[in-house]
Steps between C-alpha positions, in 0.01 A plus 500: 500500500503591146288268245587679154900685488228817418423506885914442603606796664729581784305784623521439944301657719563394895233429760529893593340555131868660447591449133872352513596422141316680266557344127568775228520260206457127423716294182370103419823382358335155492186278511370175595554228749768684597470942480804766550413839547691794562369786730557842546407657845573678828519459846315702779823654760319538811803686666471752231133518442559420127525265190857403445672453180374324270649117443441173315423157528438195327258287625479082345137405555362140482101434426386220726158405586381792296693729686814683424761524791848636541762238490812744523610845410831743450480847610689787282595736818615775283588625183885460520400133564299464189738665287739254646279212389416626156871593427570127617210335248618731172842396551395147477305569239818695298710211551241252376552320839056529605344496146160439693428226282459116576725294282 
């Protein structure tokens, strides 16, 4: 477990010492109590002998006891799927319908 969101990372390695998910970049969209961060990374294809596409994820962290753990995540599976999500947000945000900010 993680005690500062500096030492967060998804980076796996199995029992095997196999690296599985290998992270390629880290975002802290938030802090505190309460920490979101968005990763970048890859995952190890043992029937192919190689590191897949790359995907995201974000990742809700809660501090307790001094200790940061996951308390739930969303996995981006692909790019069409992100696009999907962005194009989703920015027409909300056209519209006015999600300004983002608390009223």
């Amino acid at each position: 477990m993680a005690s500062t969101i500096d030492e967060i990372t998804i980076d796996y390695t199995d029992e095997d010492g196999q690296q599985i998910i290998k992270q390629l970049d880290k975002q802290v969209l938030s802090k505190g109590a309460w920490t979101t961060i968005m990763f970048l990374f890859v995952e190890w294809d043992r029937r192919k002998g190689a590191w897949g596409a790359p995907k995201a994820r974000i990742d809700r962290f809660q501090k307790k006891n001094g200790e940061y753990r996951s308390q739930s995540k969303f996995k981006f599976t692909s790019a069409k799927q992100a696009k999907q999500i962005m194009d989703v947000f920015q027409g909300w945000m056209d519209s006015g319908a999600f300004t983002g900010e608390e009223e």
